[in-house]
C-alpha positions in Angstrom: 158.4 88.8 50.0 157.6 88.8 53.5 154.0 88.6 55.6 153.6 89.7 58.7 151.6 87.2 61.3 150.1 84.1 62.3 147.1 83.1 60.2 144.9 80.5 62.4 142.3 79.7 60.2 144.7 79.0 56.9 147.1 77.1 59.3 144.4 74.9 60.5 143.5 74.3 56.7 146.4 73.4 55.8 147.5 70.9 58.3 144.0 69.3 58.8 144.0 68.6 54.9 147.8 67.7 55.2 146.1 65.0 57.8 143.8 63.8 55.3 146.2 63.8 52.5 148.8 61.2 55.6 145.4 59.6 56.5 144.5 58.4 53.3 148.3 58.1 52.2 148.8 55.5 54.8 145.0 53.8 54.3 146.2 52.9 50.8 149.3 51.8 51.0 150.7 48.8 49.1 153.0 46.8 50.5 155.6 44.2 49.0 157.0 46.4 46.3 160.1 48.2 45.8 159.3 51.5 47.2 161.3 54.2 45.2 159.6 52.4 41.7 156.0 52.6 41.1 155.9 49.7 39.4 153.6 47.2 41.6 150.7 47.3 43.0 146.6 47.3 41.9 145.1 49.7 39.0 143.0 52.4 39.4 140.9 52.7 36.7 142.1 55.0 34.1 140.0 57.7 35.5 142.2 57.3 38.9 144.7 56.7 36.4 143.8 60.6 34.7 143.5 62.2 38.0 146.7 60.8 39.2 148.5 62.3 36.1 146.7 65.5 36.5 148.2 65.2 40.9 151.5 64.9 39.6 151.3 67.5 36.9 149.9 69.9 38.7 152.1 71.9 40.5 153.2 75.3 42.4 153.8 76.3 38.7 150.6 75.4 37.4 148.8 76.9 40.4 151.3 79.8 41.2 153.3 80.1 38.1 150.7 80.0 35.2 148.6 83.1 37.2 151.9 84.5 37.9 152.8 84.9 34.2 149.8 85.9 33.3 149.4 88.8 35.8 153.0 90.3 34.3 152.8 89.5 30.4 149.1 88.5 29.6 148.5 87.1 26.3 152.2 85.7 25.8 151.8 83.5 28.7 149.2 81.3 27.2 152.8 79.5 25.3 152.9 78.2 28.5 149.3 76.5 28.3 149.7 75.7 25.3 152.9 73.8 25.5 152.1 72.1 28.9 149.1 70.7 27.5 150.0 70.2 24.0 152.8 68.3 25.2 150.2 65.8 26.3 149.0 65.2 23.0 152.2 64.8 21.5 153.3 61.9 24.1 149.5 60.1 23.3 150.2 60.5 19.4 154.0 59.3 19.6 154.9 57.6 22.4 152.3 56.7 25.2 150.7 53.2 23.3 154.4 52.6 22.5 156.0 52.6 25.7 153.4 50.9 27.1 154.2 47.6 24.8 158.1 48.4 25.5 157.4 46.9 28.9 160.0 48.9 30.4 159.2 50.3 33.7 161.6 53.6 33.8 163.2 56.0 31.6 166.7 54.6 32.0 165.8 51.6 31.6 163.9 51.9 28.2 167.6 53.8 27.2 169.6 50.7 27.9 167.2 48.0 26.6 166.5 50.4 23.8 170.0 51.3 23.0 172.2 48.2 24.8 174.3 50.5 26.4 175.1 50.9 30.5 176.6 54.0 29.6 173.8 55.9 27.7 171.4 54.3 30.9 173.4 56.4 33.1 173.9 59.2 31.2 170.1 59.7 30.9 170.0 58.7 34.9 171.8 61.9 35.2 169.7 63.5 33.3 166.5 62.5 35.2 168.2 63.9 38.4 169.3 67.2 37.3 165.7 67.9 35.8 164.0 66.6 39.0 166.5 69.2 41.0 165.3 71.8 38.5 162.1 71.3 38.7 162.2 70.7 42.4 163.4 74.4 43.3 160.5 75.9 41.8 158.2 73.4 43.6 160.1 74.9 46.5 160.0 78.2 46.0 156.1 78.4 45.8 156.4 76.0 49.1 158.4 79.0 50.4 156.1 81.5 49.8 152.7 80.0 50.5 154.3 79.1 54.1 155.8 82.5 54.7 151.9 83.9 54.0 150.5 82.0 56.3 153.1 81.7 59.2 154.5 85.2 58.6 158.2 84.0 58.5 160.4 85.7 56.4 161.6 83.6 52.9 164.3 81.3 54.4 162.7 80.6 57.7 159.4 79.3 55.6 161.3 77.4 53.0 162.8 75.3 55.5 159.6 74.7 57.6 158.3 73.8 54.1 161.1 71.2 53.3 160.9 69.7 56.9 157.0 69.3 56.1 157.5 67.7 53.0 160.2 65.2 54.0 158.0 64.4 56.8 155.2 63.5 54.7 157.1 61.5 52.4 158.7 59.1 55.3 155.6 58.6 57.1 153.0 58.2 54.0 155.8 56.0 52.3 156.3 56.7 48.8 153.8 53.9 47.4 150.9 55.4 49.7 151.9 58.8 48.1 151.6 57.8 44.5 148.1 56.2 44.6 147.1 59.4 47.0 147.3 61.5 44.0 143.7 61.2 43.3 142.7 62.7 46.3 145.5 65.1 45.6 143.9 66.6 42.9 140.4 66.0 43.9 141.3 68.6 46.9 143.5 70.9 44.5 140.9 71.1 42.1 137.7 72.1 44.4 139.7 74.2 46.9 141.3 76.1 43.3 138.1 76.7 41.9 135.3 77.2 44.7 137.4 80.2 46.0 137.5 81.8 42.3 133.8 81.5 42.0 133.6 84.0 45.4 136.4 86.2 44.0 133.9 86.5 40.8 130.9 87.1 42.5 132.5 89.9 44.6 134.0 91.7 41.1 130.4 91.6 39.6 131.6 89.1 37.0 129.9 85.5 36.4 130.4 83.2 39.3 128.5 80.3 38.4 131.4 79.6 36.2 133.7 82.0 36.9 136.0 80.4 33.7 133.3 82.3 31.6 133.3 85.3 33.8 136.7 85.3 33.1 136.2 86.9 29.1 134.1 90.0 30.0 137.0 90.6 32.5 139.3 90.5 29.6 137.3 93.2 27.7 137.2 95.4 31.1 140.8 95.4 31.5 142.0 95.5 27.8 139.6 98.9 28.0 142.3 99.7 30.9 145.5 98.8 29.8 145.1 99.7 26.4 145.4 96.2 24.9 148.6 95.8 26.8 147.5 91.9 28.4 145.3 91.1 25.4 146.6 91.7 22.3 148.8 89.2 20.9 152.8 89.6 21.3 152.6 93.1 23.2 155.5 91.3 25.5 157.4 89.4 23.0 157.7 88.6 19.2 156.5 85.4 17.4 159.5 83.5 17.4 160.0 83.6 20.8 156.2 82.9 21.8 156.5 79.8 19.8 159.7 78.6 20.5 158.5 78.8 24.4 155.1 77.1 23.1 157.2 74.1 21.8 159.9 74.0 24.3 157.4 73.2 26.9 155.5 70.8 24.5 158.4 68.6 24.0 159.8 68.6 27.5 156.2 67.7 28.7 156.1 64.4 26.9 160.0 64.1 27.9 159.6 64.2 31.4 160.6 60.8 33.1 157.9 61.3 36.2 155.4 61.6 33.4 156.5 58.9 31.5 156.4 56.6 34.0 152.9 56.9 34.5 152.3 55.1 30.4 155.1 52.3 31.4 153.1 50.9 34.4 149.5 51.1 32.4 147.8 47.8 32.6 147.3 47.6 28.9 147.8 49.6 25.9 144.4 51.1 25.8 144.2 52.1 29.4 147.8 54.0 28.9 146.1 56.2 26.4 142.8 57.0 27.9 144.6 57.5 31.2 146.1 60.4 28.9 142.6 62.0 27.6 141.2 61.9 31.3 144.9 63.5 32.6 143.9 66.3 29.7 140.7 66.9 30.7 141.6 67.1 34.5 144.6 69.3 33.8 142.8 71.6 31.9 140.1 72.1 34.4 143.1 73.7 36.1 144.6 75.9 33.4 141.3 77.4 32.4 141.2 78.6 35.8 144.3 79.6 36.6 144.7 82.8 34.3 141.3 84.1 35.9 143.1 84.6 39.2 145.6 87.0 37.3 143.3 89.2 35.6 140.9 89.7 38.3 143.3 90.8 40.2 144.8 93.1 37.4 141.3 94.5 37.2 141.1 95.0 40.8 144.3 96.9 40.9 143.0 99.1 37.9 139.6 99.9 39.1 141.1 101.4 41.9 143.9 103.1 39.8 147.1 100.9 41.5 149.8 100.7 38.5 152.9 98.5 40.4 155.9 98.8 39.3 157.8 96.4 37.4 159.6 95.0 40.2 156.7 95.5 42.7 154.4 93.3 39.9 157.4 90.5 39.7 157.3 90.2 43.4 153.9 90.0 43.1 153.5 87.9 40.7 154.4 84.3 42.0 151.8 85.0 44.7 149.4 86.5 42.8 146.2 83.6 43.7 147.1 84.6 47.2 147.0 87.9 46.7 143.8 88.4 44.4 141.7 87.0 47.4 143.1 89.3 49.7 142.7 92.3 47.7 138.8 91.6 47.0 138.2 90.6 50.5 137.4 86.7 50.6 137.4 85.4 54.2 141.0 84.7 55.4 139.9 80.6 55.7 138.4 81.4 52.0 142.5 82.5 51.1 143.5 80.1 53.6 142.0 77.4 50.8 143.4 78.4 47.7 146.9 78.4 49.8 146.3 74.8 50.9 145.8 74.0 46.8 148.6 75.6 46.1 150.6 73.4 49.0 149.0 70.4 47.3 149.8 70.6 44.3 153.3 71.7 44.9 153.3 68.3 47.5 152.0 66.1 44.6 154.4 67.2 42.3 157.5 66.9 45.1 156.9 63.3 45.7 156.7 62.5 42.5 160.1 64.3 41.4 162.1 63.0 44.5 160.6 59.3 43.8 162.3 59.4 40.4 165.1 61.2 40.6 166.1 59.1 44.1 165.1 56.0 42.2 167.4 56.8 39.4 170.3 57.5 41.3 169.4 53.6 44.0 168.6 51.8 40.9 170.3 53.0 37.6 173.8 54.7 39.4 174.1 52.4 42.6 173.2 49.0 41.9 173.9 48.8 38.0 177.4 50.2 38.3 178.7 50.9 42.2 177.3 47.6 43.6 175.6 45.0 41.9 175.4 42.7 44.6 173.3 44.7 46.3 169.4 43.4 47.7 166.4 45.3 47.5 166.4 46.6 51.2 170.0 48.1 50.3 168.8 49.8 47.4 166.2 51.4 49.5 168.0 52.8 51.8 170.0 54.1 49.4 167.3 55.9 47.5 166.1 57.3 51.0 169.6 58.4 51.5 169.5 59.8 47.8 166.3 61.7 48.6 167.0 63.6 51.8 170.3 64.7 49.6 168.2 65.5 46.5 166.0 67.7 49.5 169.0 69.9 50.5 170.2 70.3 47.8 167.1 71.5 46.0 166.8 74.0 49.4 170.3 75.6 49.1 169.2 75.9 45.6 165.6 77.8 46.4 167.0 79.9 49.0 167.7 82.7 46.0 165.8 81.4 43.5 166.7 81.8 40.3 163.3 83.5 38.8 159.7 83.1 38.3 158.2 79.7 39.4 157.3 79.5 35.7 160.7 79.8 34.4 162.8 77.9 36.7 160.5 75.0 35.8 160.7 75.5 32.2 164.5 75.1 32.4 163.7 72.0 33.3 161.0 71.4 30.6 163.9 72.9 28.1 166.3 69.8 29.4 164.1 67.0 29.0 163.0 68.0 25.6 166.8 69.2 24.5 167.7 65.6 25.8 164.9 62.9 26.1 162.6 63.3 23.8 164.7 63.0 21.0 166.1 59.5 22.4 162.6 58.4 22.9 160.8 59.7 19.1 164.2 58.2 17.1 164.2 55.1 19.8 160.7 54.5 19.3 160.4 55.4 15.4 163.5 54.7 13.6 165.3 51.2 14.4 168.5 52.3 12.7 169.3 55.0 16.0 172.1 53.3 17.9 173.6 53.8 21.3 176.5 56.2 20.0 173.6 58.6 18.8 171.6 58.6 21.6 174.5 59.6 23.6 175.9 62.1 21.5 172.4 63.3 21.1 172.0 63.7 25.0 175.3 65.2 25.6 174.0 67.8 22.7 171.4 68.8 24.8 172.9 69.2 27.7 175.2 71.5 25.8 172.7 73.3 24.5 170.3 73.7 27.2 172.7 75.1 30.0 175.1 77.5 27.2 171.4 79.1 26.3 172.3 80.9 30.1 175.9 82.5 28.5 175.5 82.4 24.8 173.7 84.8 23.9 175.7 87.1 26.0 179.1 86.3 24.0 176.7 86.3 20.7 174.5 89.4 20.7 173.0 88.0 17.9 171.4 85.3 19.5 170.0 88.2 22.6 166.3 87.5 22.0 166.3 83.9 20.2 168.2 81.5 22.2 166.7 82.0 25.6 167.0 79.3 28.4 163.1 78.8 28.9 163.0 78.3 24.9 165.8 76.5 23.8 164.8 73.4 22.9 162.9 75.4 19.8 166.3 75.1 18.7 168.0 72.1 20.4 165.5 69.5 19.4 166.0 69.5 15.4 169.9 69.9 16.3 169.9 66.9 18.5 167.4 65.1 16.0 170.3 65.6 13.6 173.5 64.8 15.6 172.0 61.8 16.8 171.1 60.9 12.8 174.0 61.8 11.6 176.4 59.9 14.2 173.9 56.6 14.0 174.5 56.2 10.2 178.3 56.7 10.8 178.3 54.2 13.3 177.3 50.3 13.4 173.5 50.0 13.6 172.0 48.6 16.6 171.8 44.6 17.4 169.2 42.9 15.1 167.2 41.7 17.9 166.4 45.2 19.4 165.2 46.2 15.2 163.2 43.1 15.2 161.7 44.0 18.7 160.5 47.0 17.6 158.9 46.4 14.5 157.5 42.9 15.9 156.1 44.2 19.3 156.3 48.0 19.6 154.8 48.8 16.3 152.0 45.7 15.7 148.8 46.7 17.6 
């Protein structure tokens, strides 16, 4: 999709907060740490600590992609609400308290203590950068569009201002600086996502005071319009594959290693798990807001008679926030704000993704196995080096994107819960896994996740079941048994790491 013109007013917006965001990036930096591990450095409360999760969960496809979905296929897009939040739940009931008293600062390194094995470490390092690519070219993508809107270059042209601008930030804010900015991240996200909605409420007649309520007599209107079409359960798709979506996203949110992260480097046990309730609470502000921006604009485009197109609403759709305050006539600074939230979050979650999986590859691939000798500045560098890579890479790859902002990042979401969730539940919760299951297990679902993209085609049984947004719904209980089965066939892991766990990972 391409806009025509210069907008002033929404380019001013966006760089004056992209000021703030270096500003304040740069005012609370921490020096004297390694910067590609967020592992040092002072505590933030676990409020800061909630609002930082909620920064670096929130992203282009929370902001872009959760409206997006819900403008095409209504009701069946709350799986993906459900399973992005849910997912939260899961990791504070089965693995936040517990990593925490692992003591282990990343996810490849809870694999090799865990397992006392290089080559599972690396194997899950890999892992981490492949769903950080993933997950990256939808980050882009939105990047893409929101720049194009506002500059009025076409796609490519705006995707590579966007990648410049983020690379930028990054260098100059240093990674650390970025990290604890995430507060103000979603402090900005959150006001400039939701002040604009209550105006696009008040101009449909609907409640503005809290446009969130507002939000249910405008489901009534339209389901009067579409004939139950975006309200009634599974007009767009069939149980199964609502629920297999629903718990694909749940179990790659709590397997996501720039999540994770956040409950290794928790002062203490019970900060890790209230930084989880406030990370709920601040995400959800979000994605009760979110699907409001879809169906007002859906009933703007019915009042007035417009029925798109299927590939006119797909188009649409990713830009859909944009677009609904355009159609009802907001101010263009008014628009200019929701675009500058959706740059934020999409920045947030950038940072975060290139921190890890440039981290990975410095740390876990460079100095545990190419060059041991090497010091800290080396290992920098390289995971500078590693992140400008990661960056072009992730462009070439966002140039055609794939799909929806929504679905490209719940490939990713499919991988980490096909691959490391499983290694983390059985690592966590059953002392008898050993290093030969974990890495058949991973190598599973890796198998699993990228043959849901050709399978079903050589199968036309599975056409409709195995679907690559979906497949950990069945991935997860076949890795759960591979890496079972292949642990009780195999020697059990070292006494030490059994007695570890039951002696400090279990005892409150």
């Amino acid at each position: 999709m391409t806009f025509e013109g210069f907008k002033w007013s929404p380019a001013l917006i966006l760089f004056l907060t992209l000021g703030a965001f270096l500003a304040a990036g740069l005012f609370n930096r921490i020096r004297g740490g390694s910067e590609y591990y967020p592992v040092s450095g002072g505590t933030t409360g676990v409020v800061g600590a909630g609002a930082s999760i909620a920064s670096n969960w929130m992203s282009a496809a929370s902001l872009l992609g959760i409206a997006g979905i819900f403008y095409l296929q209504g009701y069946f897009a709350l799986a993906y609400v459900i399973g992005w939040t849910g997912g939260y739940v899961l990791l504070l009931i089965l693995l936040a308290g517990q990593l925490r008293r692992f003591g282990k600062f990343t996810a490849p390194e809870f694999v090799e203590e865990r397992y006392d094995s290089p080559a599972a470490r690396l194997l899950s390092a890999i892992i981490a950068i492949i769903i950080s690519l993933i997950y990256c070219v939808a980050q882009y993508k939105g990047i893409g569009l929101i720049f194009s809107w506002i500059f009025g270059f076409d796609y490519t042209q705006s995707l590579l201002l966007g990648a410049v601008v983020v690379m930028t930030y990054i260098v100059l804010a240093g990674t650390l600086g970025a990290n604890r900015n995430q507060k103000f991240h979603y402090t900005v996200l959150i006001l400039f996502f939701i002040v604009p909605l209550m105006f696009i409420a008040a101009k449909m007649d609907f409640f503005w005071l809290v446009p969130q309520f507002g939000y249910g007599t405008a489901l009534q209107e339209l389901s009067g319009h579409t004939r139950g079409a975006f309200t009634q359960p599974f007009a767009h798709a069939g149980v199964l594959q609502w629920c297999a979506l629903a718990f694909t996203l749940m179990v790659g949110t709590a397997g996501l290693p720039h999540v994770l992260s956040r409950f290794y480097t928790a002062p203490n046990l019970r900060d890790a798990r209230w930084s989880v309730l406030w990370g709920i609470f601040f995400i959800g502000l979000l994605y009760w807001s979110a699907p409001a921006y879809a169906i007002f604009a859906r009933i703007w485009q019915a009042r007035r008679g417009i029925v798109p197109d299927a590939e006119t609403a797909r188009q649409t759709a990713d830009i859909v926030v944009i677009m609904a305050g355009e159609w009802v006539g907001l101010p263009l600074w008014l628009t200019g704000i929701i675009a500058t939230a959706a740059i934020a979050a999409a920045f947030s979650t950038v940072t975060g993704l290139l921190i890890t999986g440039a981290g990975a590859f410095s740390y876990d691939i460079y100095f545990r196995l190419l060059n041991p000798n090497a010091s800290q500045s080396q290992c920098v560098k390289v995971a500078k080096g590693a992140t400008l890579v990661m960056a072009l890479v992730v462009v070439l790859l966002a140039v055609n994107p794939p799909g929806l902002i929504a679905e490209i990042t719940a490939v990713a979401f499919a991988l980490a819960g096909n691959t490391l969730f499983p290694v983390f539940v059985l690592g966590i919760w059953w002392d008898r896994t050993n290093k030969y299951g974990a890495i058949a297990g991973m190598l599973t679902g890796i198998m699993v996740t990228f043959s849901a993209f050709f399978l079903p085609q050589i199968i036309p049984a599975l056409e409709g079941i195995l679907h690559p947004t979906s497949s950990a719904f069945f991935g997860v209980p076949l890795v759960f048994g591979v890496m079972i089965g292949v642990s009780l066939l195999t020697p059990p892991p070292p006494e030490r790491i059994r007695r570890f766990l039951v002696e400090k990972v279990h005892t409150p």
